[in-house]
C-alpha positions as CSV (number, residue, x, y, z in Angstrom):
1,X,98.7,129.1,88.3
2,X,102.5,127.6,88.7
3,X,102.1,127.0,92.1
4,X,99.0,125.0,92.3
5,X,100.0,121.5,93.4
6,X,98.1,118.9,91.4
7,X,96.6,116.0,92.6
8,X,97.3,112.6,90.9
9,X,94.2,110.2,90.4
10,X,95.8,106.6,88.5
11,X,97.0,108.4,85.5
12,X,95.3,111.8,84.8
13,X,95.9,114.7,87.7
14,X,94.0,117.5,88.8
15,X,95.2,120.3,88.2
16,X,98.1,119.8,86.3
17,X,97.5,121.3,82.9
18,X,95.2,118.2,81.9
19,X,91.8,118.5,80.8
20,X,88.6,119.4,83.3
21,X,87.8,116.6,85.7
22,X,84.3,115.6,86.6
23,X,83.4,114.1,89.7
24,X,80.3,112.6,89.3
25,X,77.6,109.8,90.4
26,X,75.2,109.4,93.4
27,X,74.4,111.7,96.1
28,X,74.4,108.0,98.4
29,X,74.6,104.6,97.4
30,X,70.8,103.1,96.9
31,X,71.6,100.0,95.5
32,X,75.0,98.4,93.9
33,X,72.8,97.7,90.3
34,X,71.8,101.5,90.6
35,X,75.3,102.8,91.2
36,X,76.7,100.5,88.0
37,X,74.1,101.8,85.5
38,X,74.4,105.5,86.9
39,X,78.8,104.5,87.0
40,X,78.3,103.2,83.2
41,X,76.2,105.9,82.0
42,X,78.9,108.4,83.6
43,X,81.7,106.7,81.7
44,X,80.2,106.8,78.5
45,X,79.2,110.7,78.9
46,X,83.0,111.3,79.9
47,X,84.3,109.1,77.5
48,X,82.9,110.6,74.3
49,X,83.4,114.2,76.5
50,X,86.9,113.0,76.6
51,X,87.1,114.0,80.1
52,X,88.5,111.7,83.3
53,X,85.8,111.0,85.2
54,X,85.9,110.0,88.7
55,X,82.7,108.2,90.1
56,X,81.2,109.4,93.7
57,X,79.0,107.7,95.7
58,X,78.1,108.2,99.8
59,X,78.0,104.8,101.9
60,X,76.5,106.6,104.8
61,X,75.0,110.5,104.6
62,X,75.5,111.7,108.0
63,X,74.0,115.0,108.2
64,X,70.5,114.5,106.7
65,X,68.0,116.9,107.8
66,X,65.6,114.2,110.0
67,X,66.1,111.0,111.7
68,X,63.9,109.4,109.8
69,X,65.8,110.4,106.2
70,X,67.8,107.3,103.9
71,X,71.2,107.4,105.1
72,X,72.1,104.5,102.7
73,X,74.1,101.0,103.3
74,X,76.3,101.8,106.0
75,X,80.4,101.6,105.9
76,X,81.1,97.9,105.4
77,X,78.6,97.3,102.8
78,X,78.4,100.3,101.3
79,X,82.7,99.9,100.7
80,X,81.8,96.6,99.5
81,X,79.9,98.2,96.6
82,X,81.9,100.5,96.1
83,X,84.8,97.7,95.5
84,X,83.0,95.8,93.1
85,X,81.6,98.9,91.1
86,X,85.6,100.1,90.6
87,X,86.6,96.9,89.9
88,X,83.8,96.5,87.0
89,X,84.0,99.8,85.7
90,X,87.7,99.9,85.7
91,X,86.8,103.6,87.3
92,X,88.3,105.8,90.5
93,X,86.0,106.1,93.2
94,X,85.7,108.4,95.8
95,X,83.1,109.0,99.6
96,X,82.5,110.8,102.0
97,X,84.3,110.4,105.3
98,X,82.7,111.7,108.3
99,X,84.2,110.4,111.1
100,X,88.4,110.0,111.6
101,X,88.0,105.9,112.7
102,X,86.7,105.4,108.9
103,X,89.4,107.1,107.1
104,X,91.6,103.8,107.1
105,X,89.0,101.8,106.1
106,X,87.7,104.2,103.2
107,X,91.4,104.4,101.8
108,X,91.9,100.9,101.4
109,X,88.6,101.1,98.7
110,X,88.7,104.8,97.1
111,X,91.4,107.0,95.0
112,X,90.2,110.1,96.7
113,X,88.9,111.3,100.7
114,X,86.2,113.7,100.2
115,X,85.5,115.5,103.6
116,X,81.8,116.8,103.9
117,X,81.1,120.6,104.0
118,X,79.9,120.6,107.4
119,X,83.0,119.0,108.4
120,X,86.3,120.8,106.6
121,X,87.3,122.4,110.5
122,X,87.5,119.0,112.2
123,X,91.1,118.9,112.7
124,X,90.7,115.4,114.2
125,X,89.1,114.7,110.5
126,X,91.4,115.8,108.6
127,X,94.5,114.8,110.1
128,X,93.2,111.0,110.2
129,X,92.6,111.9,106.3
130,X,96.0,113.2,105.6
131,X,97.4,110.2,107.5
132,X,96.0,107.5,104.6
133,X,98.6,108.8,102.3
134,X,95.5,109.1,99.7
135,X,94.4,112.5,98.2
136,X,92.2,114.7,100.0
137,X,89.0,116.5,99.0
138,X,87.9,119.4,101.0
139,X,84.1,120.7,100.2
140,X,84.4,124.3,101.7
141,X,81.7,125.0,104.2
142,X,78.7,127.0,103.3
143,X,79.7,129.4,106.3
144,X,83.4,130.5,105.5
145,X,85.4,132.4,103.2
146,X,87.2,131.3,99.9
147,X,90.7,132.1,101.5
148,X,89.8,130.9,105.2
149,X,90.4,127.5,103.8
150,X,93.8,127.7,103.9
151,X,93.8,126.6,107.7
152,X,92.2,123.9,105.9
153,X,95.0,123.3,103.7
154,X,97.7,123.7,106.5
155,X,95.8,121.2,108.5
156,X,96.3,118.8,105.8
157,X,99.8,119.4,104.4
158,X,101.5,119.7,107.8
159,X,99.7,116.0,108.4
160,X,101.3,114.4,105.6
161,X,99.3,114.8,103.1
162,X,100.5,117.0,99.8
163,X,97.7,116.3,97.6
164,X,94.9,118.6,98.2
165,X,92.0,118.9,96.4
166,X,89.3,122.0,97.2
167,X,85.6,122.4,96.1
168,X,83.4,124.9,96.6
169,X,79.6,124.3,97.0
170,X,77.9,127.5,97.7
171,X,78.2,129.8,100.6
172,X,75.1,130.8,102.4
173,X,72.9,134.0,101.5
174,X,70.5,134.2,104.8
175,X,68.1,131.8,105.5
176,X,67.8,128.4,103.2
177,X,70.2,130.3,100.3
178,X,73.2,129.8,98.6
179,X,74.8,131.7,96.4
180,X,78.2,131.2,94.1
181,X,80.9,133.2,93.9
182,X,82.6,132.6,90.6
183,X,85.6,135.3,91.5
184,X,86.1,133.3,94.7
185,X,86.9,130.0,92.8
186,X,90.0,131.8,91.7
187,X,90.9,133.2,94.8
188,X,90.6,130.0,96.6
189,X,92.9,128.6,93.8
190,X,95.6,130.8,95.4
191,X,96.3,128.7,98.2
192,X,97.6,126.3,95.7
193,X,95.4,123.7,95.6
194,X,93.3,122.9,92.4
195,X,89.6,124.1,92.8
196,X,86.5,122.1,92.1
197,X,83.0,123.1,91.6
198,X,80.3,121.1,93.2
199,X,77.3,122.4,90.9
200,X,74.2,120.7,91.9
201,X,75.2,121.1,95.8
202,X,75.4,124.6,94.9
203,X,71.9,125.5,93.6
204,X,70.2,123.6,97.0
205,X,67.6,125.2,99.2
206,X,68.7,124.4,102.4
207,X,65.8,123.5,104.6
208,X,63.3,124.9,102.4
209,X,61.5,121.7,101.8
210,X,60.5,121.6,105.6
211,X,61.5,118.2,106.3
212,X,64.4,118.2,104.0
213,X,66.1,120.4,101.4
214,X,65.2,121.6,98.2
215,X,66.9,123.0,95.6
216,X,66.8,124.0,91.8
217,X,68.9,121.4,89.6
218,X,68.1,123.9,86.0
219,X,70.5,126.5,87.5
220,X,73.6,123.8,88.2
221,X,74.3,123.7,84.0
222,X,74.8,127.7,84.0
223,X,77.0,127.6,87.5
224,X,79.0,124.6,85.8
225,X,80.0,126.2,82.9
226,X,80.7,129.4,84.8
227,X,82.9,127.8,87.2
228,X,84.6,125.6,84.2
229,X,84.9,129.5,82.4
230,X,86.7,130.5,85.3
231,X,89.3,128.2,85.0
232,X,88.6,125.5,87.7
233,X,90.1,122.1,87.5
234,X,86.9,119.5,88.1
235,X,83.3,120.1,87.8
236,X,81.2,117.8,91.0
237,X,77.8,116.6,89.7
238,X,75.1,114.6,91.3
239,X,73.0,112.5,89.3
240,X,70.7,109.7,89.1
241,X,68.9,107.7,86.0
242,X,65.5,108.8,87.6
243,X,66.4,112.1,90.1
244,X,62.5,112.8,91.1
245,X,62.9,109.0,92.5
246,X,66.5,110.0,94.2
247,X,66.6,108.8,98.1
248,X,69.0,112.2,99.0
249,X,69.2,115.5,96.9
250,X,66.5,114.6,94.6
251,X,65.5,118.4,94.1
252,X,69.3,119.2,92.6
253,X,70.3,116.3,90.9
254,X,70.6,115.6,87.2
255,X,69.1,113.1,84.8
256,X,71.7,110.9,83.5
257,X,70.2,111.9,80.4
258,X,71.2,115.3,80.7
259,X,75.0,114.8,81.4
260,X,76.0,114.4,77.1
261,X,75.4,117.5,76.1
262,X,76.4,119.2,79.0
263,X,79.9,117.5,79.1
264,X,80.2,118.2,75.5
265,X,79.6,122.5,76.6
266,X,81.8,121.9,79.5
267,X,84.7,120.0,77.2
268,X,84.2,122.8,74.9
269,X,84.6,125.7,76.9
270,X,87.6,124.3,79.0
271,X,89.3,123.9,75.8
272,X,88.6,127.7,74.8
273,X,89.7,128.6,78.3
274,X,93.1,126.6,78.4
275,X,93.9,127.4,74.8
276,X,93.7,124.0,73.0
């Protein structure tokens, strides 16, 4: 669509007639020597995918079902990480932000906010977001509409902050079910942002692992290139070199081993769909 505004990452966009983006890496930071091996393994799938790959990583995952649950490093060190992974991989990075006193902080390190799902109302968020100058990524929440996030966008643009970025992780089907609505991706696209899909968020269980969440990571390669045949503009995937090991999201996450070939499908049918 002309009137999606794209969002510039160093030198590829989103959204701006380029090729698919894939956000990819970590569901939380474990370790810095895990994050560089799962960062380097990234670049090399994206690399011979020929796809710009920005690398995600959490410092600190807020909402985790029990108190008890890995939350990861913590803002300073986990920034610190993410610092010297960038700086060795010669890679964007992007995190989560979930509170507006860490949004300074987090855009002194990153190329890209990313606002939890749970979160995308908090005005107080988002404005503190916009505010950085940096772009903005909105998850949509499980609970709203495709075309209610353009409050969302409102919030953000009216704040300062031009470069919008939306992804869509699943919206709730009852109890402990998502579901994806491939139509909706393009409908959300209307309110002129570029779209993301956030496959491996999108095939969780919420809850359904009683102390945690579970989740089905064979069905996020089907939704991905789905959402990639319906013309979205980045593809988010969680992975890790060993995912039954993962500290967070270890029922939805892909093996590092898996991420070749499917970038190779995904490559192949953004092509077809943009007409290279």
């Amino acid at each position: 669509m002309s009137n999606v505004q794209s969002v510039q990452i160093q030198d590829f966009s989103i959204g701006g007639g380029g090729p698919l983006v894939i956000v990819a890496g970590m569901c939380v930071i474990e370790s810095e020597a895990l994050l560089m091996e799962t960062g380097a393994a990234l670049l090399a799938a994206c690399e011979r995918a020929g796809l710009p790959l920005i690398l995600k990583a959490s410092f600190d995952k807020a909402n985790r079902s029990t108190l008890t649950a890995f939350r990861g490093p913590g803002l300073v060190e986990g920034l610190d990480i993410l610092k010297r992974v960038k700086a060795a991989l010669s890679v964007p990075v992007t995190t989560d932000v979930h509170q507006p006193e860490q949004a300074k902080a987090v855009a002194e390190v990153v190329d890209l906010l990313q606002i939890p799902a749970f979160l995308c109302r908090q005005t107080d968020l988002l404005v503190a977001c916009a505010e950085t100058g940096l772009p903005v990524n909105v998850k949509k929440g499980q609970f709203m509409a495709p075309w209610d996030m353009g409050h969302v966008v409102d919030k953000l643009r009216s704040s300062g902050c031009q470069q919008v970025l939306l992804t869509d992780r699943g919206t709730s089907f009852g109890y402990n079910r998502l579901v994806s609505d491939i139509p909706g991706l393009a409908q959300m696209r209307t309110l002129g942002a570029p779209v993301c899909f956030d496959a491996t968020h999108s095939v969780q269980l919420p809850g359904a692992a009683k102390a945690g969440t579970g989740g089905n990571s064979a069905a996020a390669p089907a939704l991905a290139r789905a959402a990639v045949a319906a013309g979205v503009d980045a593809v988010f995937l969680e992975c890790h070199p060993q995912p039954s090991l993962a500290r967070s999201d270890s029922a939805t996450a892909l093996s590092l081993q898996q991420l070749p070939a499917l970038l190779a499908q995904l490559a192949a049918i953004d092509a077809l769909v943009r007409g290279r």
